[in-house]
C-alpha positions as CSV (number, residue, x, y, z in Angstrom):
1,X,183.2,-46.5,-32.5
2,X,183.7,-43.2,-31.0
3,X,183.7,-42.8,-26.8
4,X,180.6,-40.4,-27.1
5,X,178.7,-43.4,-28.9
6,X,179.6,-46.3,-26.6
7,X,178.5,-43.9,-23.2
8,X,175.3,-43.5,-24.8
9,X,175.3,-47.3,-25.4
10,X,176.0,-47.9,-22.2
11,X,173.3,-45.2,-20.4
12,X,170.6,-46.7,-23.2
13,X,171.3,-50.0,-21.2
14,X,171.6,-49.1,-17.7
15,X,169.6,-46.1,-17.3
16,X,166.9,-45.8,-14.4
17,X,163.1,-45.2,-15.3
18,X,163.1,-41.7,-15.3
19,X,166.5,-41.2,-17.5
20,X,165.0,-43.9,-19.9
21,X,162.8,-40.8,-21.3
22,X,166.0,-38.8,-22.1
23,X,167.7,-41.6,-23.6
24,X,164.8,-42.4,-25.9
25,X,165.2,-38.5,-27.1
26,X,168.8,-39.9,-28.9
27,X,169.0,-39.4,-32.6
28,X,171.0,-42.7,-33.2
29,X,169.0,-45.4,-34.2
30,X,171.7,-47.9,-32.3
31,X,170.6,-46.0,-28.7
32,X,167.4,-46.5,-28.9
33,X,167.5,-50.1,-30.0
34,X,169.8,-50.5,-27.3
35,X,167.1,-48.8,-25.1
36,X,165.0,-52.0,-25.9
37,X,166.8,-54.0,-24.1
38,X,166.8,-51.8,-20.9
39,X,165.3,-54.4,-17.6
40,X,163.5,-50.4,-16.8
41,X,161.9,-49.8,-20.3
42,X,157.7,-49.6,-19.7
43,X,154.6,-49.4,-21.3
44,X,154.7,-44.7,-20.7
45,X,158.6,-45.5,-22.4
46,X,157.3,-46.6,-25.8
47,X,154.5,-44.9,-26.1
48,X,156.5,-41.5,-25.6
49,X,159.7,-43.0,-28.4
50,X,156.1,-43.7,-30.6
51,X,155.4,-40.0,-30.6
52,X,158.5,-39.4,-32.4
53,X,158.1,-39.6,-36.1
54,X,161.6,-39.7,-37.1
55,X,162.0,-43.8,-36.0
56,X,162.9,-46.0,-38.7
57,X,161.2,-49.4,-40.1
58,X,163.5,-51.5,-38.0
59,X,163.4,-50.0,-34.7
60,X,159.5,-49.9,-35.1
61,X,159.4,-54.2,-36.2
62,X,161.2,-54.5,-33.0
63,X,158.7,-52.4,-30.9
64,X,156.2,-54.6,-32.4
65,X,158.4,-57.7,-31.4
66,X,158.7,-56.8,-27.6
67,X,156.6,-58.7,-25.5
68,X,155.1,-56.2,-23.7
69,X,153.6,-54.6,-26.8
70,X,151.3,-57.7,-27.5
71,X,150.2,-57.4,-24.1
72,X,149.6,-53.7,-24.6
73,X,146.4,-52.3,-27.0
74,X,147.9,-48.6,-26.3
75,X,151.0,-49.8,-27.5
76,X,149.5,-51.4,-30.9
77,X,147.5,-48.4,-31.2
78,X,150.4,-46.0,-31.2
79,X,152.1,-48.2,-33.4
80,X,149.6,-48.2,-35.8
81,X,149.6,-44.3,-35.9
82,X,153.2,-43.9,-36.2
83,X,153.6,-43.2,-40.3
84,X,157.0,-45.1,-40.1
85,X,155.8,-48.3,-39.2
86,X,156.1,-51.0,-42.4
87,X,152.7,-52.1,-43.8
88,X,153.0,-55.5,-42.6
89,X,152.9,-54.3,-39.2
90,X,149.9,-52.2,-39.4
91,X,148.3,-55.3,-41.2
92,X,149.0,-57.2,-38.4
93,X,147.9,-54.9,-35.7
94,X,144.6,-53.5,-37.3
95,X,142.2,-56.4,-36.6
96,X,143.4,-55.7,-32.3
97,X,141.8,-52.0,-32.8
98,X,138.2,-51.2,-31.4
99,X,136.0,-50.1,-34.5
100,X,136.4,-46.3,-33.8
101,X,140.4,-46.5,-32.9
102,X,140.0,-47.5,-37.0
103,X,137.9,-44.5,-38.0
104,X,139.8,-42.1,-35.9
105,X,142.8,-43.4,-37.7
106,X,141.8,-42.5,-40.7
107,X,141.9,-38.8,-39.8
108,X,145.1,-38.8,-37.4
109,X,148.0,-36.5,-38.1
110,X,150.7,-37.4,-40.4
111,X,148.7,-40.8,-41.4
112,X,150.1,-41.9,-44.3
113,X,147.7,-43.2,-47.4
114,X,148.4,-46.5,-46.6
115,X,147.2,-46.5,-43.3
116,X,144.1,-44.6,-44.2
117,X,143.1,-47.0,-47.1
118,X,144.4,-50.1,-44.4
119,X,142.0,-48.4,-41.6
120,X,139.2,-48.2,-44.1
121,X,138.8,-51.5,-45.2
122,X,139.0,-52.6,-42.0
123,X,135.8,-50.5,-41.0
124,X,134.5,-52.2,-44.1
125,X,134.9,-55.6,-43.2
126,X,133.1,-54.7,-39.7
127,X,129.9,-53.6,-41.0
128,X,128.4,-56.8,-41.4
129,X,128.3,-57.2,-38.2
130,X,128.0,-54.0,-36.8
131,X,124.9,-52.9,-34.4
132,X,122.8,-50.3,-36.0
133,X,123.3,-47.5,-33.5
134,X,127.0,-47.9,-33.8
135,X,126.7,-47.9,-37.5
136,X,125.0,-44.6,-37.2
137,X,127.8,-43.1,-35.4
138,X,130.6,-44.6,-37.9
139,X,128.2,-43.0,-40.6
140,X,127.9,-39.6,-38.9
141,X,132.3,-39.8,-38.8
142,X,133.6,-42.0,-41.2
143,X,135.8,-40.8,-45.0
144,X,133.7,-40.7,-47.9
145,X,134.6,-44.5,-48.8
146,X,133.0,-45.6,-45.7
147,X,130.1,-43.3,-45.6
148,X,129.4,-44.6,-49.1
149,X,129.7,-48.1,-48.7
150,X,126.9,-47.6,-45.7
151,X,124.7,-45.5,-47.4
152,X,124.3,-48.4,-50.1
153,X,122.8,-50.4,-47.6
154,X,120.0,-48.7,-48.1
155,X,118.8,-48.3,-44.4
156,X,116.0,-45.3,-43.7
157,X,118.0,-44.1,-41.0
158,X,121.7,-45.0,-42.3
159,X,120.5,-42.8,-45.2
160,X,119.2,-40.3,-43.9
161,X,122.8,-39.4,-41.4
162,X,124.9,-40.0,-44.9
163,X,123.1,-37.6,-46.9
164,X,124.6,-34.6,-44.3
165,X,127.5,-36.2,-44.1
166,X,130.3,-33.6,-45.0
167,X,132.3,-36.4,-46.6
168,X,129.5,-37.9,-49.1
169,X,130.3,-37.8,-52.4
170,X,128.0,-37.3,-55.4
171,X,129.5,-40.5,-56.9
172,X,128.3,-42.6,-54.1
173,X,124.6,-41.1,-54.3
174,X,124.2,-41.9,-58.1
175,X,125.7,-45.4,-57.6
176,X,123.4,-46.0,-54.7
177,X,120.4,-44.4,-56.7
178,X,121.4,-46.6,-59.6
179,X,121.7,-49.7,-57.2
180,X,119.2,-52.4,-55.9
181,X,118.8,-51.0,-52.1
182,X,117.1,-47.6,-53.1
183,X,113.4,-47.6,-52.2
184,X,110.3,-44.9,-52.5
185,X,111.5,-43.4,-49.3
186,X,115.3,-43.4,-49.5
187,X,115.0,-42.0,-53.1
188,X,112.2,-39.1,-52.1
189,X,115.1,-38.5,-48.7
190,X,117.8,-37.9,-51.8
191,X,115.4,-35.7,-53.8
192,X,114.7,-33.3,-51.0
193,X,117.5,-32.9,-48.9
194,X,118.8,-29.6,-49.5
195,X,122.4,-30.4,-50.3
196,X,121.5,-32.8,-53.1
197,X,118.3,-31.9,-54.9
198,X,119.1,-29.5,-57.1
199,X,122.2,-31.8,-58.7
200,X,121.1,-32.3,-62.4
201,X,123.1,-35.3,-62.1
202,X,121.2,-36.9,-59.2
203,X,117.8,-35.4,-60.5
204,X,118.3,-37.7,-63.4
205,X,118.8,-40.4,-61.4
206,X,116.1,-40.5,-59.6
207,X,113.9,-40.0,-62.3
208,X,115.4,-43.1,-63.6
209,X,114.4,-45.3,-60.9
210,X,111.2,-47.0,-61.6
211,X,110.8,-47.0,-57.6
212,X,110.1,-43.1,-57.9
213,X,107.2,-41.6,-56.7
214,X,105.3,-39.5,-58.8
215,X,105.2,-36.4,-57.0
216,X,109.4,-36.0,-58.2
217,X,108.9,-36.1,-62.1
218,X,106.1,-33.5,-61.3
219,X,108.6,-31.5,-59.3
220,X,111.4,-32.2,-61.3
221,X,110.4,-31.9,-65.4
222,X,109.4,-28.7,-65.5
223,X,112.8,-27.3,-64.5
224,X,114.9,-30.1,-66.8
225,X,116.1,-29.5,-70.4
226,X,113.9,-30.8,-73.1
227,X,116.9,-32.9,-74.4
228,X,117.4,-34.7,-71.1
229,X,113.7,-35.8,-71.0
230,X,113.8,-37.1,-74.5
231,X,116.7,-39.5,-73.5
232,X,114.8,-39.8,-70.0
233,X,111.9,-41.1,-72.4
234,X,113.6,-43.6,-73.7
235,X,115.0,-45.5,-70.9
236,X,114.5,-48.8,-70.7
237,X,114.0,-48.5,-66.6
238,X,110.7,-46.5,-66.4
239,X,107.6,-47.8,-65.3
240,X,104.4,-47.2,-67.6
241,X,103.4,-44.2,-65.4
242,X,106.6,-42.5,-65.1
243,X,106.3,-42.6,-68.7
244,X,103.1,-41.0,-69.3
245,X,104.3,-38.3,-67.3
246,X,107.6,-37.7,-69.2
247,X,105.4,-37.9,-72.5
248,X,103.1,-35.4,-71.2
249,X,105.8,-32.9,-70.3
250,X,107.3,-32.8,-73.5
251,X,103.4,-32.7,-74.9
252,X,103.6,-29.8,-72.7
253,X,106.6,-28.1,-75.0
254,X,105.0,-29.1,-78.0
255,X,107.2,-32.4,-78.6
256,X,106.6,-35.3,-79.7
């Protein structure tokens, strides 16, 4: 072991608080595990060496080994949004973060798809229990996998905040138009929100939902192609007055 190596041992061990923050600047991995040990190292120490996003698996296990760190949520956090911590870690630490630590997560810098998916189903598992008005805020911020799963819930309001969510996806409209939650009102919110009603995809949808008001196959044939309303006319999933209306449209175009 070269002299250069074994001062910087040394200072790592014996440094005062304020030279602690230039030790934990080292490059070496053996510095700033020695810098663990260090009777000076705080809470403001780790959670500048947790900035750093050049720290290996191991140094990072035995971050999350001090005891300091259990007793510190800032600490957990920042460990949790470090991309080199090991999965098992971040496993271990997600259940200690507060509901929107989890969704901010999911859009920090440098989080790694791991993390994001981790932090996601951890949202997930919270809904359940969530209160509504907290919901609505998770809806109005969450990925598209979150804002999904909420909007299946079916919930007026929860509905209505999804649909202008930026991250909604198509795919998550047709499942929850498709699904058992979707009423009269959620389905007309769908088929009249600017972003999503002219979708020939979702139009289809909805007219497939035997909970669809009238006034939508009126609004809605006229503009379709005559193929699409032939299959529409044979699904199995209209009600006897949607029917009437699809046969009369296509009376309309001379069909039969």
């Amino acid at each position: 072991m070269d002299a250069d190596l074994l001062r910087r041992l040394h200072r790592a061990l014996t440094a005062d608080g304020e030279e602690l923050y230039l030790v934990l600047q080292d490059a070496a991995g053996e510095v700033l595990r020695s810098a663990l040990k260090n009777r000076h190292l705080g809470e403001d120490h780790l959670l500048a060496l947790l900035k750093r996003r050049d720290l290996g698996e191991e140094l990072l296990k035995a971050v999350y080994q001090l005891p300091i760190t259990t007793e510190s949520h800032r600490l957990q956090v920042a460990l949790v949004r470090n991309p080199g911590t090991p999965g098992p870690v971040v496993l271990a630490l997600l259940p200690h973060l507060h509901l929107f630590e989890l969704v901010d997560l999911c859009y920090f810098p440098g989080v790694t798809p791991d993390q994001k998916f981790a932090a996601e189903r951890a949202i997930l598992q919270r809904l359940p229990t969530t209160e509504l008005g907290n919901k609505m805020t998770v809806a109005r911020r969450a990925t598209a996998t979150v804002v999904g799963e909420i909007l299946r819930e079916g919930d007026p309001p929860l509905v209505e905040i999804c649909l202008a969510s930026p991250h909604l996806r198509e795919v998550a409209i047709l499942q929850f138009l498709n699904g058992a939650t979707a009423t009269a009102e959620t389905i007309a919110m769908v088929a009249r929100h600017p972003r999503w009603q002219a979708r020939p995809n979702l139009r289809l949808a909805i007219l497939r939902n035997h909970r669809t008001p009238d006034i939508w196959f009126h609004q809605f044939l006229p503009g379709m192609r005559t193929p699409d309303i032939r299959n529409l006319l044979v699904s199995k999933r209209l009600n006897p007055a949607q029917k009437r209306l699809v046969e009369e449209e296509l009376k309309r175009r001379g069909g039969r």
